[in-house]
C-alpha positions in Angstrom: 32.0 -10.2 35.3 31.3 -7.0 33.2 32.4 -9.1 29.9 30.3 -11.9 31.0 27.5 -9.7 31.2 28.1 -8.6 27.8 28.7 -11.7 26.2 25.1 -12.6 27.6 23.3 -9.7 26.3 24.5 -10.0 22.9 23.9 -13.9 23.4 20.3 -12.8 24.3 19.5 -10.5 21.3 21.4 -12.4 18.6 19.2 -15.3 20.0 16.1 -13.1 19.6 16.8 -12.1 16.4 17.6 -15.3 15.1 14.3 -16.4 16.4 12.6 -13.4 14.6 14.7 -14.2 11.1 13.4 -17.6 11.3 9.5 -16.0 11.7 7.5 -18.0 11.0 8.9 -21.7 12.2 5.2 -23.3 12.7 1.4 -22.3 12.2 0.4 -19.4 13.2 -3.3 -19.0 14.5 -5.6 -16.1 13.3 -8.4 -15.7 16.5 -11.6 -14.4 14.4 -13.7 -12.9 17.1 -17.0 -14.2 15.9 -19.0 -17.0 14.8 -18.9 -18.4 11.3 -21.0 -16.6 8.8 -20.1 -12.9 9.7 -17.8 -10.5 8.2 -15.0 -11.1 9.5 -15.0 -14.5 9.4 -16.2 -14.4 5.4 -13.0 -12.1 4.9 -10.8 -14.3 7.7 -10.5 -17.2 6.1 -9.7 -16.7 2.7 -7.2 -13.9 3.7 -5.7 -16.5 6.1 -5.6 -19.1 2.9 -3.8 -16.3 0.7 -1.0 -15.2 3.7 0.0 -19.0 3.8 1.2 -18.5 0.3 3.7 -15.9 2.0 4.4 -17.0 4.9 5.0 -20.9 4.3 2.7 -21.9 7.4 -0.4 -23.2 8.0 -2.5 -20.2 9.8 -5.7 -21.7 11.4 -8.2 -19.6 11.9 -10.0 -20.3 15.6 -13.8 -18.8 16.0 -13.2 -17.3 19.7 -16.5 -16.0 20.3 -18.5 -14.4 22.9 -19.6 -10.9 24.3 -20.2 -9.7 20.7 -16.5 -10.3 20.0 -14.7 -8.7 23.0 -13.9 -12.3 24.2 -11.7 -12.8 21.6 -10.2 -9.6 21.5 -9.3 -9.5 24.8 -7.7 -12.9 24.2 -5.4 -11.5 21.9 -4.8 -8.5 23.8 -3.2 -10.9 26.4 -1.6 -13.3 24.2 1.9 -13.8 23.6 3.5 -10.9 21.1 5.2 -13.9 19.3 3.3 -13.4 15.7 1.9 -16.7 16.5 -1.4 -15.1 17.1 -3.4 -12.4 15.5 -6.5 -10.9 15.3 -9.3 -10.6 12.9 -11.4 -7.6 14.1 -13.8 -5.5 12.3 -14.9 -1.7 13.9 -16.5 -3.2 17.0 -12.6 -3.4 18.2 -13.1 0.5 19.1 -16.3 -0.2 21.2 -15.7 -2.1 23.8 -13.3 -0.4 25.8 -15.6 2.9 25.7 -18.5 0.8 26.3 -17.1 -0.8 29.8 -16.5 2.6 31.0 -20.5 3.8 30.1 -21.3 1.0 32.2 -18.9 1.9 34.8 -16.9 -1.3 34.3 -13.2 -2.2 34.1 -12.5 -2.6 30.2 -11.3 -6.3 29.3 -8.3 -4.8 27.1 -7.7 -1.6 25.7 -6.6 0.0 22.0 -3.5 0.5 23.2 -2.9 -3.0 23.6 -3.1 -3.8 20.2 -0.7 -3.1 17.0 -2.5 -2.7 13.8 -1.1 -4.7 11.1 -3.7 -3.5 7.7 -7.1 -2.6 6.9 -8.6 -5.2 4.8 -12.1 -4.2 3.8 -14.7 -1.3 4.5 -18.4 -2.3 3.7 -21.3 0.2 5.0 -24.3 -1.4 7.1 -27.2 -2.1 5.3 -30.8 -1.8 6.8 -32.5 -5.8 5.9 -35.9 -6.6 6.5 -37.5 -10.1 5.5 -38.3 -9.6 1.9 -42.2 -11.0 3.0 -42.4 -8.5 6.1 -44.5 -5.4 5.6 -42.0 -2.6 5.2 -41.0 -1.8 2.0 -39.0 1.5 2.4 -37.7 3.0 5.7 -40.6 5.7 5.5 -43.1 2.3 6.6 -40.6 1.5 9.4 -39.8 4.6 10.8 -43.8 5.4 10.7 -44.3 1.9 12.7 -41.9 2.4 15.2 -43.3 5.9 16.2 -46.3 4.3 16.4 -45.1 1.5 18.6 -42.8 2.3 20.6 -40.3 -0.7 21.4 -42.1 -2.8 19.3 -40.1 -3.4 16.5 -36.9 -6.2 17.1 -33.9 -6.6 15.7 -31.2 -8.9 16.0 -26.9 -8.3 16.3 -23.8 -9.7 16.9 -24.1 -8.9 20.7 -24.4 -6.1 23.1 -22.6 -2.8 21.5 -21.5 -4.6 18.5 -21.2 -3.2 15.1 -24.5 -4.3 14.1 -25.6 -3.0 17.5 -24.0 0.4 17.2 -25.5 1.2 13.7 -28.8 0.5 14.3 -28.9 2.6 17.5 -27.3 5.3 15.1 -30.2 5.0 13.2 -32.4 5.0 15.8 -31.4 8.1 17.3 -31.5 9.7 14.0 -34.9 8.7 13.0 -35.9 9.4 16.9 -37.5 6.0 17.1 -37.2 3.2 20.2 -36.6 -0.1 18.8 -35.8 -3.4 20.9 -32.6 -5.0 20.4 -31.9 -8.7 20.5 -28.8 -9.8 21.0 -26.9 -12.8 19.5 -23.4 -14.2 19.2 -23.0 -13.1 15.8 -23.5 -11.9 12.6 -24.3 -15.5 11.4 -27.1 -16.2 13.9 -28.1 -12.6 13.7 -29.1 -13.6 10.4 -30.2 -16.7 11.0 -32.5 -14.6 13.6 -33.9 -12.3 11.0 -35.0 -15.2 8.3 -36.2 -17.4 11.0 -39.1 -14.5 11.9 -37.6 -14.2 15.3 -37.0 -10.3 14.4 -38.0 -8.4 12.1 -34.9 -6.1 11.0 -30.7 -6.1 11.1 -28.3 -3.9 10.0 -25.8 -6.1 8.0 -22.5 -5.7 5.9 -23.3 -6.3 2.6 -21.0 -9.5 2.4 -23.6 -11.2 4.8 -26.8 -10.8 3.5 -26.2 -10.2 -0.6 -26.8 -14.2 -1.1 -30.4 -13.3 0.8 -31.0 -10.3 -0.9 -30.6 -11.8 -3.9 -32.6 -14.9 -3.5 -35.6 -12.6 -2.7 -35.4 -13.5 1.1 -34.2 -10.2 2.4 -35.0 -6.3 1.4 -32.7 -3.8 2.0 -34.1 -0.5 2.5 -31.3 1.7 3.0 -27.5 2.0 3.6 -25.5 3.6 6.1 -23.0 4.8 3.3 -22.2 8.8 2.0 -22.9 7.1 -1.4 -25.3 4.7 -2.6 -23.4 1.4 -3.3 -22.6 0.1 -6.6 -23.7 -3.3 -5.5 -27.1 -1.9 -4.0 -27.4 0.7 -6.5 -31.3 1.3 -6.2 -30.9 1.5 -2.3 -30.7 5.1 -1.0 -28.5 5.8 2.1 -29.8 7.5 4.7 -28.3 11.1 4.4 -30.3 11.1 0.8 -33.0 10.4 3.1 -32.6 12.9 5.7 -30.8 11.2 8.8 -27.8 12.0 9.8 -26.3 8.4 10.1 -23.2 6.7 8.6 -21.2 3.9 9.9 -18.7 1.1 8.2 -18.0 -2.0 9.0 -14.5 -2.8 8.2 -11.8 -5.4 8.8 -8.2 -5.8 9.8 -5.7 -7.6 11.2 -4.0 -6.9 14.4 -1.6 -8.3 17.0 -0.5 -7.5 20.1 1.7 -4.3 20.7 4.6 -5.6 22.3 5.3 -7.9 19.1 8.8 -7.4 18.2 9.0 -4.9 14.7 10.8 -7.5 12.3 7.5 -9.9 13.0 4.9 -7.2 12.4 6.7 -6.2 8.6 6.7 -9.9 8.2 3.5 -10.0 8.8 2.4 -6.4 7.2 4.0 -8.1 3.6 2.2 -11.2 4.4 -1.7 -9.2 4.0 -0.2 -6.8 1.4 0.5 -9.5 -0.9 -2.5 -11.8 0.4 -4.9 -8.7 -0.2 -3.5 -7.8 -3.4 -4.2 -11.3 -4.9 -6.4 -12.2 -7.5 -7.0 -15.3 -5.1 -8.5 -13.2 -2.5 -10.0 -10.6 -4.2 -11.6 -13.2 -6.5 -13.6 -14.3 -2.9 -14.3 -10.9 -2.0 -15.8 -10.8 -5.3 -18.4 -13.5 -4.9 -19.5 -12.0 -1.3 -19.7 -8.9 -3.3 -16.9 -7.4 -0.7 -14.7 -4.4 -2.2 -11.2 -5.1 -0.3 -10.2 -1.8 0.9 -6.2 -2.0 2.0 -4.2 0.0 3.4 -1.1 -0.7 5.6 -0.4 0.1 8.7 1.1 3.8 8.9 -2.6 4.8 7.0 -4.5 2.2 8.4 -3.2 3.5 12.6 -4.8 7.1 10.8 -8.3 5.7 9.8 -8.9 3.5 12.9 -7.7 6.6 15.0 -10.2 9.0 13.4 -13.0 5.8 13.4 -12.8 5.3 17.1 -12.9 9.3 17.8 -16.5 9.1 16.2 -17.6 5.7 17.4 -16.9 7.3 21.2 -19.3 10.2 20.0 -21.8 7.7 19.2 -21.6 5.2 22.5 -21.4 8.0 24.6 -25.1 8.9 23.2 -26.3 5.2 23.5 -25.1 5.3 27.1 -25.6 2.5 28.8 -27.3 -0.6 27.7 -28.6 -3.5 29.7 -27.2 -7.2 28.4 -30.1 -9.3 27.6 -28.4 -12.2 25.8 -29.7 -14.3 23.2 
């Protein structure tokens, strides 16, 4: 019986590990959180293109969208740990647990439940208005908002979103009230802003450079410690006196219990996608500076990034959910 046993268990993990030598056997599915037209979905897919190259399977990207990307988080928080499915997610990955709780709910998955894989990009916000609206520097919006209190819109990628969570950083800085209007991402947050339904968004860069350009969109200041190099004659807002700095970035993820052998499989797969002239080439014409680091550096920056996003949600406090 005892040699039975044995022969089983070592039946059981040489099967495993065959299974995991043979990772990948057939496509693979990378759940981007949010709508077509944001960040992460602009960075997604041609990263996705570049790990096929690796990887020898066809990864399918799958827009899973909803509750400003905590739908599709959650998702893969609960999916199988197989490397058949990973996440996408930009920053807005280390709200929503700490959101749930200011609101006294249950969170839908937790960090915990997720392994990171690598940091792909970093982009700061940047503070858009509609190129003919009628504030040209943040001095004329700040001065409108104190004098209307509430009055002044803007659109995001949902309820305690990225886009969300830097303008309210903003907000609090400048000690201005500003009404928020949420959408289901950063796509129809733009689409929000240059159809006049609101009148400002704080954007990565890789989103609204194409409007910014085409005179549709003004930026009037950036979240950044640094002015960016492709923004170079917009000032952040430390230069400007406010005490507000927040990044956007992206990485991939899968769920914790994934066995070790997968996650270096997959860990070469983005180095070598990242580091291509393929992808970076792509980042290049969203004007997106691929920022990559694996995952022992990457676990560091997302730890100290969610230690200060909690700082800042914890401020907001709770929000009510209108949804767009």
């Amino acid at each position: 019986m005892s040699r039975t046993l044995t022969a089983l268990v070592f039946a059981v993990c040489a099967a495993s590990a065959a299974a995991q030598d043979a990772y990948p056997s057939k496509p693979i599915t990378m759940i981007v959180p949010f709508p077509p037209g944001g960040v992460a979905d602009i960075v997604g897919r041609p990263l996705a293109a570049a790990m096929e190259k690796n990887l020898k399977q066809p990864i399918v990207p799958v827009n899973r969208t909803g509750a400003g990307g905590a739908v599709g988080m959650a998702a893969v928080a609960k999916s199988a740990p197989d490397g058949y499915t990973f996440l996408m997610a930009l920053s807005s990955i280390s709200v929503f647990p700490v959101a749930d709780r200011v609101n006294g709910k249950q969170p839908v998955y937790e960090l915990k439940d997720f392994a990171p894989i690598a940091l792909v990009t970093a982009d700061p916000t940047v503070l858009v208005v509609r190129a003919d609206g009628p504030y040209k520097s943040v001095k004329d919006f700040v001065a409108a908002a104190k004098a209307s209190p509430g009055k002044i819109n803007y659109s995001s990628a949902g309820v305690y979103s990225t886009l969300h969570v830097a303008m309210e950083i903003f907000a609090q800085a400048a000690g201005i009230q500003l009404f928020h209007v949420p959408y289901q991402g950063g796509g129809p947050a733009v689409t929000a802003l240059l159809g006049g339904q609101v009148e400002a968004l704080a954007s990565g860069p890789a989103a609204a450079i194409g409007q910014i350009k085409a005179g549709k969109m003004r930026a009037l200041a950036s979240w950044s410690t640094e002015r960016l190099k492709l923004l170079p004659d917009i000032p952040t807002f430390e230069e400007l006196g406010y005490n507000a700095e927040f990044y956007i970035w992206s990485g991939v993820f899968v769920p914790v219990a994934t066995p070790q052998p997968i996650q270096q499989r997959l860990r070469q797969a983005v180095r070598e996608a990242a580091n291509s002239p393929e992808f970076r080439q792509a980042m290049d014409k969203v004007a997106t500076p691929v920022s990559y680091l694996d995952a022992p550096e990457f676990t560091k920056y997302w730890e100290h990034d969610a230690a200060r996003l909690k700082v800042a949600l914890e401020k907001i406090g709770k929000v009510e959910d209108t949804k767009k």
